[in-house]
N, C-alpha and C positions, 0 to 999 in steps of 0.2 A: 646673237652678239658675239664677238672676239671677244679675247681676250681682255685689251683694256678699256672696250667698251664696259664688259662686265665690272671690272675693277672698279672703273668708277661711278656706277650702280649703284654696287656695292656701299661705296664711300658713301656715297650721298642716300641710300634707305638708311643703315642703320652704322653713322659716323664713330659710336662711342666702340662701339665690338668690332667695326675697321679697325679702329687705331689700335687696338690692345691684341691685332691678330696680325699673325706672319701670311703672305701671301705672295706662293714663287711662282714665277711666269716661266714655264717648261713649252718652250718653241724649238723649231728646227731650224730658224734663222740664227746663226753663231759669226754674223756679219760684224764688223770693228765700227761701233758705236750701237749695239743693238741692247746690252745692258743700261748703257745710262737713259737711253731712251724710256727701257721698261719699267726703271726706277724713277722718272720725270712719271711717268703717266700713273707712279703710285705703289708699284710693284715693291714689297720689299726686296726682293735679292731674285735671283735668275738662273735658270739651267738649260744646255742646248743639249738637246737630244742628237746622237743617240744617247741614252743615259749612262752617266758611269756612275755603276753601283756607289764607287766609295765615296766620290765627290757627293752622292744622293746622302748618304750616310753622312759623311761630316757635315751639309748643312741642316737635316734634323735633326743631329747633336747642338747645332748652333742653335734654332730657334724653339724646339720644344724645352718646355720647364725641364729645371735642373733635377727635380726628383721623379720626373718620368721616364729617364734613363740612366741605363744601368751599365756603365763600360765592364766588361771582360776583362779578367785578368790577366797575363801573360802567360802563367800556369794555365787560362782554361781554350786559349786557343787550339787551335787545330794544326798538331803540326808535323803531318803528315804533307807530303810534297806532294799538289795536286795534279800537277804533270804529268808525275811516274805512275797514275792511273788512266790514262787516257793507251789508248790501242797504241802502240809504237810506229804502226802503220802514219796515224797523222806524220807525223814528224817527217814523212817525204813527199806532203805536198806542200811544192813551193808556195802557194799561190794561197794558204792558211799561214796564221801566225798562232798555236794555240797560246801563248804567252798572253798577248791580246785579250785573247777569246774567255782564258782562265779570269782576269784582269777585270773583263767585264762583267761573267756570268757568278763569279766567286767560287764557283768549286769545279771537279770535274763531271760531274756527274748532271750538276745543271749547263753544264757547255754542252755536254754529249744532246740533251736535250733540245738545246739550241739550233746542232747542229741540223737533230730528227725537223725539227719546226720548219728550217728554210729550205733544209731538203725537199719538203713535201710541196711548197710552193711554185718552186722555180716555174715548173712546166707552164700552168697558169699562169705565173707575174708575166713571164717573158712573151707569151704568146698575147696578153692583155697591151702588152707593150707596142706587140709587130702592130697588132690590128689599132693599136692609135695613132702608131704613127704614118699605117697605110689611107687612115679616115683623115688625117690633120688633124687631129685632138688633140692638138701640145698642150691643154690646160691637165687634160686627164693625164696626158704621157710622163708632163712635170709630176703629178702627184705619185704616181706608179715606181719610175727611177729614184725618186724621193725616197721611197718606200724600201725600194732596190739596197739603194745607198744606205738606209741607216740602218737593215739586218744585217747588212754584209760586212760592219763596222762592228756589230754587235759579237760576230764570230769570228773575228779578227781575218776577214778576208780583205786586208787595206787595199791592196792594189784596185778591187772592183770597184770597193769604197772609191777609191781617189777617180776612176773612171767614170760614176755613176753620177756624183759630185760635179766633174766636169760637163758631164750630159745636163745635168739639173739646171747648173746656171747656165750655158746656150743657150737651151729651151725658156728659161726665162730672159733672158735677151731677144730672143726670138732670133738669133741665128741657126738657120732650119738648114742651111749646107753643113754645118757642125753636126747636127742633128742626124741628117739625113745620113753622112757619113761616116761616124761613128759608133751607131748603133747596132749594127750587126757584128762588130767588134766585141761592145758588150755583151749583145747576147750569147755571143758565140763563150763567152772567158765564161758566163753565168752558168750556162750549160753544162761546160766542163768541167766545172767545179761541183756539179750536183753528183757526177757522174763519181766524181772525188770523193765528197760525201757518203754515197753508196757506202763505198768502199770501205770507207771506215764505219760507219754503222755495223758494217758485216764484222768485221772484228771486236765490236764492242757488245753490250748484254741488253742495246735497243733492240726491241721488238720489232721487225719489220710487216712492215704493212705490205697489202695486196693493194697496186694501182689500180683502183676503180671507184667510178662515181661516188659511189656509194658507200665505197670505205673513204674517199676522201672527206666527202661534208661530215661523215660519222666524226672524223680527226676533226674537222673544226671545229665542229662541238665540244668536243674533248678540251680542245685548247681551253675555248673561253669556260667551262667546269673548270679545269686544272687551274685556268688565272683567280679565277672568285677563288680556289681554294688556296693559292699560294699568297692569295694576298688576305684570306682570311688567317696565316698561320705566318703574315709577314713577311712570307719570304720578295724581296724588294727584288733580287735579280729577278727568278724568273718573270713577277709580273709585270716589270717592268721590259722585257726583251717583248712579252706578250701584247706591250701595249703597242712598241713598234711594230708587230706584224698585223696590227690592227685591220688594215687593208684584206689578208688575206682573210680574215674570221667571217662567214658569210652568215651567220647565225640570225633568226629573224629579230628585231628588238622585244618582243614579245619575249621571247626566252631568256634575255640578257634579266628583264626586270621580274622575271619571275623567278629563278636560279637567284638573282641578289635578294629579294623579299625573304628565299628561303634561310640565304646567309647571315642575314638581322636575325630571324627567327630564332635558328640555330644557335648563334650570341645573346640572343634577350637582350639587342641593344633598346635602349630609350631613343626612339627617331627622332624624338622634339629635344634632345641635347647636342648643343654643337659639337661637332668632330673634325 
């Protein structure tokens, strides 16, 4: 089921703990009229990805109970400039915006992160790309540029975004001349820009990795451990960037439910209490 198949499922097994529950519909569609829609089919309130942390943040300030959150002082924030920790190197490539990146990811340390994530991908997304769009698979190629578009939004590389964006809907129009020739355009910016990445990895205190098979699925592993744990200790940026790269995590399902069974454990959650 979709989305608001599910929703209204939902409504109609059990009507009384629908109503008394918030339920936000987190799409990639951010088309002009796709909220009242979500909200017609039952949704209470709506988010398009890619995600921004803060907007995540003020509406579970909005619907979770008043005494399940706790606001910060102004005294207990952080206020350190989290810019002025980022390699100085970023700051000459045009084609990042770390302002953006900061904006999205909340600090510099998880941007850096960020950066190591999409780095690791390119080679892969883009060569997943050539071969869809050499086979005619604009259903896979939509989902992939999809993919493209909302990490590279996530690290505030707009321009790719706004490129990837325009590839996305073509491909869903099904104009295949658009397609056909702007793509190597993209993959050419993607490229470049990993090349970019490098670079500042290298002046920063990310571990570099050895390119090979073997250390890569190692890293995808990594990733989805690192997300069960950020999102067991809350941290909303990262596992929310991690949900976008969703595509790249090649991890079998087997391991996702048995790493999260460990993470209940770990908690002594109650599985039979709503959450």
């Amino acid at each position: 089921m979709n989305g608001i198949e599910t929703t209204k499922e939902m409504a109609k097994r059990f009507p009384d703990r629908f109503a008394e529950t918030p339920v936000i519909s987190l799409t990639a569609s951010a088309v002009s009229g796709d909220k009242e829609r979500m909200i017609e089919a039952g949704f209470t309130d709506y988010l398009s990805k890619p995600v921004n942390i803060d907007e995540m943040e003020r509406m579970m300030i909005r619907y979770l109970p008043a005494d399940s959150v706790i606001i910060a002082s102004e005294d207990a924030k952080e206020e350190d400039d989290e810019l002025s920790k980022l390699p100085r190197i970023i700051f000459d490539v045009p084609t990042l915006n770390p302002e953006k990146g900061i904006e999205y990811c909340g600090d510099a340390e998880d941007y850096l992160f960020a950066l190591e994530t999409y780095e690791m991908s390119v080679d892969s997304k883009a060569e997943q790309i050539e071969k869809n769009l050499a086979d005619g698979d604009i259903e896979t190629y939509t989902i992939n540029v999809h993919s493209l578009k909302n990490t590279s939004g996530a690290i505030g590389a707009t321009g790719l975004f706004e490129k990837a964006k325009a590839l996305e809907q073509a491909a869903k129009n099904r104009e295949l001349e658009i397609v056909q020739r702007d793509t190597p355009f993209l993959l050419q910016d993607y490229r470049e820009l990993k090349a970019d990445i490098r670079k500042i990895l290298q002046h920063s205190d990310v571990p570099q990795d050895t390119e090979t098979l073997a250390i890569v699925e190692e890293e995808r592993s990594r990733m989805l451990a690192r997300a069960l744990e950020e999102a067991e200790r809350a941290n909303m940026a990262k596992t929310s960037f991690l949900s976008n790269m969703s595509h790249e995590i090649r991890t079998p399902m087997t391991a996702v439910i048995g790493l999260y069974n460990i993470a209940l454990r770990n908690q002594s959650l109650d599985t039979d209490t709503p959450r």
